[in-house]
Each structure stands twice: as structure tokens, then as C-alpha cells.
Chimera marker file (.cmm) of the C-alpha trace (Angstrom):
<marker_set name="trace">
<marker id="1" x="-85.108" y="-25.928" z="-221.296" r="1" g="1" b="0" radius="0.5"/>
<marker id="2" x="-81.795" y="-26.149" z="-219.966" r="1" g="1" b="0" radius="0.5"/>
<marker id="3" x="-82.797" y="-30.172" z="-218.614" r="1" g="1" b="0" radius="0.5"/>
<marker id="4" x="-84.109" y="-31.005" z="-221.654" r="1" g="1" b="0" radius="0.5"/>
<marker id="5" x="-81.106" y="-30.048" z="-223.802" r="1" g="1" b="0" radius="0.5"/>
<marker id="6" x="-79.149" y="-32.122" z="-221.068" r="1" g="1" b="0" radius="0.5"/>
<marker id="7" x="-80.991" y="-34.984" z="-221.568" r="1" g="1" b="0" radius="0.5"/>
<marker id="8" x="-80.779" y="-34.554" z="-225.605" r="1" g="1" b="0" radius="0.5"/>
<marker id="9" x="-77.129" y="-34.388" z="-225.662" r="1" g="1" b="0" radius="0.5"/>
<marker id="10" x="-76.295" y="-37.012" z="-223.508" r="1" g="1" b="0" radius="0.5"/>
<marker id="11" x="-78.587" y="-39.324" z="-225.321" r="1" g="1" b="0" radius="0.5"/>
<marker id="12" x="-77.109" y="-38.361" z="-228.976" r="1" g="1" b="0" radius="0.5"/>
<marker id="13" x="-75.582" y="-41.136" z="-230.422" r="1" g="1" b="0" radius="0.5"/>
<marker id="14" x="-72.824" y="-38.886" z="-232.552" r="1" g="1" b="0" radius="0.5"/>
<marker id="15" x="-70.206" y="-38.145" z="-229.889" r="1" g="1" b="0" radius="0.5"/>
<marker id="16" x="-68.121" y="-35.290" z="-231.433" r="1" g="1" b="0" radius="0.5"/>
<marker id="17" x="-67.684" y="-33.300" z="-228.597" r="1" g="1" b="0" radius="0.5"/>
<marker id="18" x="-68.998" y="-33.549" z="-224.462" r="1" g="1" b="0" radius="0.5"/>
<marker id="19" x="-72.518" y="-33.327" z="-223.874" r="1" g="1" b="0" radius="0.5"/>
<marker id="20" x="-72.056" y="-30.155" z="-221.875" r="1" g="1" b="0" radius="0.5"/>
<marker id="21" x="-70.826" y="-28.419" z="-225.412" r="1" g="1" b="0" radius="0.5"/>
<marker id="22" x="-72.837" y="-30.156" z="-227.598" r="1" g="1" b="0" radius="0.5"/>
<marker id="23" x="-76.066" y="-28.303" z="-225.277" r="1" g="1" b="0" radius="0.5"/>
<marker id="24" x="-74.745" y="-24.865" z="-225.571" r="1" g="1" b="0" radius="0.5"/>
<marker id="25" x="-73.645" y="-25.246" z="-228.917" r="1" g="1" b="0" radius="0.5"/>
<marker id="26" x="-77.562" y="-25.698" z="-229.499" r="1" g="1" b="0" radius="0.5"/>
<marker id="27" x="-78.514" y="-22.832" z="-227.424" r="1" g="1" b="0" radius="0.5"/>
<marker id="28" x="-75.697" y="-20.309" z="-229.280" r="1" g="1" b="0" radius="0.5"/>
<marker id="29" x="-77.012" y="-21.895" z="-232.556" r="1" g="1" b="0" radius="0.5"/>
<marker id="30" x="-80.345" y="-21.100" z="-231.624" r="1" g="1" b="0" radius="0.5"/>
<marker id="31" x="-79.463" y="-17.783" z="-230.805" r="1" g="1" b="0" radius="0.5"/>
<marker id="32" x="-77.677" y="-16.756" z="-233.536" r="1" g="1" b="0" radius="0.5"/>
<marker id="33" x="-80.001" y="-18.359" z="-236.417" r="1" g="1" b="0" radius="0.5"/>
<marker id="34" x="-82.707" y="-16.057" z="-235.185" r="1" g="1" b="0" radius="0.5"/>
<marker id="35" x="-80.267" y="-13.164" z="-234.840" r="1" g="1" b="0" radius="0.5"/>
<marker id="36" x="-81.560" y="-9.266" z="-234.320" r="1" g="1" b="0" radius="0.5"/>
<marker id="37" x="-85.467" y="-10.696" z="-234.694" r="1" g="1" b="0" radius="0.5"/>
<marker id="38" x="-85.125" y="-12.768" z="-231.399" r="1" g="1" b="0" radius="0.5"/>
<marker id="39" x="-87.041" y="-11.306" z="-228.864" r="1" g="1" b="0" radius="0.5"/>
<marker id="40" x="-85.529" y="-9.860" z="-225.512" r="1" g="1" b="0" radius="0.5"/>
<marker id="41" x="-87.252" y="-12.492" z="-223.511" r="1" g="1" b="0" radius="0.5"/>
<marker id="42" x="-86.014" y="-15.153" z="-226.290" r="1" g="1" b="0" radius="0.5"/>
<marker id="43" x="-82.906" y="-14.166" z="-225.154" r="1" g="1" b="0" radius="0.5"/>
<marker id="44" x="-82.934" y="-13.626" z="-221.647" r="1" g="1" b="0" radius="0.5"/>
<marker id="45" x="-84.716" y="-17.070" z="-221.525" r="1" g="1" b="0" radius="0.5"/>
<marker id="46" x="-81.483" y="-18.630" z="-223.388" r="1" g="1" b="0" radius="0.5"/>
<marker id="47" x="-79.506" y="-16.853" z="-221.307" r="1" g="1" b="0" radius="0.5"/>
<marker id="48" x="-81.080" y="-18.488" z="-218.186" r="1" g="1" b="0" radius="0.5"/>
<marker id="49" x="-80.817" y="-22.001" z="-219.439" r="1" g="1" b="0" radius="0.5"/>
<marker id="50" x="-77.351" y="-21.569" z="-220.471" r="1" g="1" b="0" radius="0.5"/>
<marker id="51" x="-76.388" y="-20.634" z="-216.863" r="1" g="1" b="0" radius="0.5"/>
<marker id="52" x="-78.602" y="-23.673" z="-215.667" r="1" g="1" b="0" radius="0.5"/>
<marker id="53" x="-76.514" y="-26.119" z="-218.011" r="1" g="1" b="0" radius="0.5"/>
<marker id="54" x="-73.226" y="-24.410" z="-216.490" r="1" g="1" b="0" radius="0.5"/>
<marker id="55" x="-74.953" y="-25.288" z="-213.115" r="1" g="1" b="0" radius="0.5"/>
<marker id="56" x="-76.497" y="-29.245" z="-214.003" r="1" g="1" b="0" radius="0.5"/>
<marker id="57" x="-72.487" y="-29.905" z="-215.505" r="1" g="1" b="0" radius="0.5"/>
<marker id="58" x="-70.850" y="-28.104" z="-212.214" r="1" g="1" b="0" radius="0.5"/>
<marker id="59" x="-68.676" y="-25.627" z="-214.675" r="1" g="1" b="0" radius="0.5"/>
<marker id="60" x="-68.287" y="-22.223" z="-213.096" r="1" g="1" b="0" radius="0.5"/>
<marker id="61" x="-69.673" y="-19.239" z="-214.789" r="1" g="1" b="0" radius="0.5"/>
<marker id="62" x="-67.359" y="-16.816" z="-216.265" r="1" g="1" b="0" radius="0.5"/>
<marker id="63" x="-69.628" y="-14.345" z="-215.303" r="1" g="1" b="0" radius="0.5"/>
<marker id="64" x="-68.811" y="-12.059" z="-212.307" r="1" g="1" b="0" radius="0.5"/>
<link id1="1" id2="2" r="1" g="1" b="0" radius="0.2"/>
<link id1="2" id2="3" r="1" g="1" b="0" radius="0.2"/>
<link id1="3" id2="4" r="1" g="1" b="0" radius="0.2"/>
<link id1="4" id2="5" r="1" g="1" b="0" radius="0.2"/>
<link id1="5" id2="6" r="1" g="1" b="0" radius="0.2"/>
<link id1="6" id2="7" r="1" g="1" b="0" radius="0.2"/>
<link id1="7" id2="8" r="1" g="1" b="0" radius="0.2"/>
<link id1="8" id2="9" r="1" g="1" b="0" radius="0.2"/>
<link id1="9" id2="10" r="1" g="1" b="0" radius="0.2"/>
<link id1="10" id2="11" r="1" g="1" b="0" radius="0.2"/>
<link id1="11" id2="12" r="1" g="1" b="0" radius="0.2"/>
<link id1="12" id2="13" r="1" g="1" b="0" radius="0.2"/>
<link id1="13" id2="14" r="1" g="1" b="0" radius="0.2"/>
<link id1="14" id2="15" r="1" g="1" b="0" radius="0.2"/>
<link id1="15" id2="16" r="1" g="1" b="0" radius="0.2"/>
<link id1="16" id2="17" r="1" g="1" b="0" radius="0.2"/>
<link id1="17" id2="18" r="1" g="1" b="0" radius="0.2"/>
<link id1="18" id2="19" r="1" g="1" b="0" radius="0.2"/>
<link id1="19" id2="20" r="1" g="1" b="0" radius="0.2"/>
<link id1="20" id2="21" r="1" g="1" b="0" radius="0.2"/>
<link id1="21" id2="22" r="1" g="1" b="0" radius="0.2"/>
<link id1="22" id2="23" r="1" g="1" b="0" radius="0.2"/>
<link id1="23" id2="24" r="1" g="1" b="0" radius="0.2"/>
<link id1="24" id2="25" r="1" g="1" b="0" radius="0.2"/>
<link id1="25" id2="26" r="1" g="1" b="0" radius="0.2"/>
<link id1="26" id2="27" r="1" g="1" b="0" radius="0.2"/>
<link id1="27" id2="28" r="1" g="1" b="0" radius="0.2"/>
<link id1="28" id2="29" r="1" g="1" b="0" radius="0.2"/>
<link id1="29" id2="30" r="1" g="1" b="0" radius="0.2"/>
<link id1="30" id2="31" r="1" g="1" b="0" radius="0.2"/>
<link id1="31" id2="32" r="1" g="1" b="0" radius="0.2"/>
<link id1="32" id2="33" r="1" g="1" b="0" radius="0.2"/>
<link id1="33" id2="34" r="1" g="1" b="0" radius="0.2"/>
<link id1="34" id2="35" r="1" g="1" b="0" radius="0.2"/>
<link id1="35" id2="36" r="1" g="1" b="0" radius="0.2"/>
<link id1="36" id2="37" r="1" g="1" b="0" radius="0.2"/>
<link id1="37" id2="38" r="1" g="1" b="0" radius="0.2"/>
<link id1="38" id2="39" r="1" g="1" b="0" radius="0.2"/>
<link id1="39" id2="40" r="1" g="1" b="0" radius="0.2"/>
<link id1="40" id2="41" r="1" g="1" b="0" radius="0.2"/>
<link id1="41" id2="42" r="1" g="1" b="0" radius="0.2"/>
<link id1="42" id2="43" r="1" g="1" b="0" radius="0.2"/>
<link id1="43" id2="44" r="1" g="1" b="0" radius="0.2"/>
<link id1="44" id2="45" r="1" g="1" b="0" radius="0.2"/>
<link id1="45" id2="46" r="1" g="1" b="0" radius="0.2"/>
<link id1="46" id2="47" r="1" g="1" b="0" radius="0.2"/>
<link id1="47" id2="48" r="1" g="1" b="0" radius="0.2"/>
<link id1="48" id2="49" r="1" g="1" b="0" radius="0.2"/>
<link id1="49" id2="50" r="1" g="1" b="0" radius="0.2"/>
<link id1="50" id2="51" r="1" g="1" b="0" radius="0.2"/>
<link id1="51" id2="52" r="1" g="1" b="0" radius="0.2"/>
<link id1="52" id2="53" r="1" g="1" b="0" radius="0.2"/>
<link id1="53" id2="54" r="1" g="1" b="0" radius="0.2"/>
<link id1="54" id2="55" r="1" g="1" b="0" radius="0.2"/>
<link id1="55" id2="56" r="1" g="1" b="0" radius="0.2"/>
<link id1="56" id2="57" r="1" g="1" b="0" radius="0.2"/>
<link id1="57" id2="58" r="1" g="1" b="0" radius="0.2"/>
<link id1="58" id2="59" r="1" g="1" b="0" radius="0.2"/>
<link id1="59" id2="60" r="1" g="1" b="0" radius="0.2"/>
<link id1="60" id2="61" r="1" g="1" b="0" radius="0.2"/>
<link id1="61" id2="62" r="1" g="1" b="0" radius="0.2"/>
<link id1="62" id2="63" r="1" g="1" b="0" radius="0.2"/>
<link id1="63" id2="64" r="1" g="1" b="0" radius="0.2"/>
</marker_set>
């Protein structure tokens, strides 16, 4: 998931903000559209591929 919303972003044509942003501002969007009906494993996946896109754009996680 994570690659593939790499890939997306950095081949988007509409350059408002990085790549690395524009892929988790897909993943929070995602997130939040679906809200309290997302399924915990939804989630837990998104929250996997957003710590892979931290990893594939060598940003540290804020996470301890």
C-alpha cells in the first residue's frame, strides 16, 4: 500500500505540496472519511503503511 501511494504521488502532475505529504495526506483522508465504521485491521493496516512511507522517504517516526 504504502509503495503504491509512493509511486502515485510522485507521479501526480499537481505539485502542491512534497510527495511524502501528499501520500499521507491520502492515507489520513482515507482514514478519517470512513471514520468510527473503519475496521480495526483497516486501521492497523493504515497505520503500517504510514510507518512504511516514513521509512521509503527516510523521515523518522515520531513514535517512541
Amino acid at each position: 500500500m504504502a509503495r503504491s501511494l509512493k509511486h502515485s504521488a510522485e507521479r501526480s502532475t499537481r505539485k502542491k505540496s512534497s510527495p511524502f505529504r501528499a501520500a499521507m495526506s491520502m492515507l489520513t483522508f482515507y482514514e478519517n472519511r470512513a471514520g468510527r465504521n473503519l475496521p480495526a485491521i483497516r486501521k492497523q493496516a493504515i497505520r503500517k503503511a504510514k510507518e512504511e512511507l516514513r521509512q521509503l522517504y527516510g523521515r523518522v517516526s515520531h513514535r517512541a
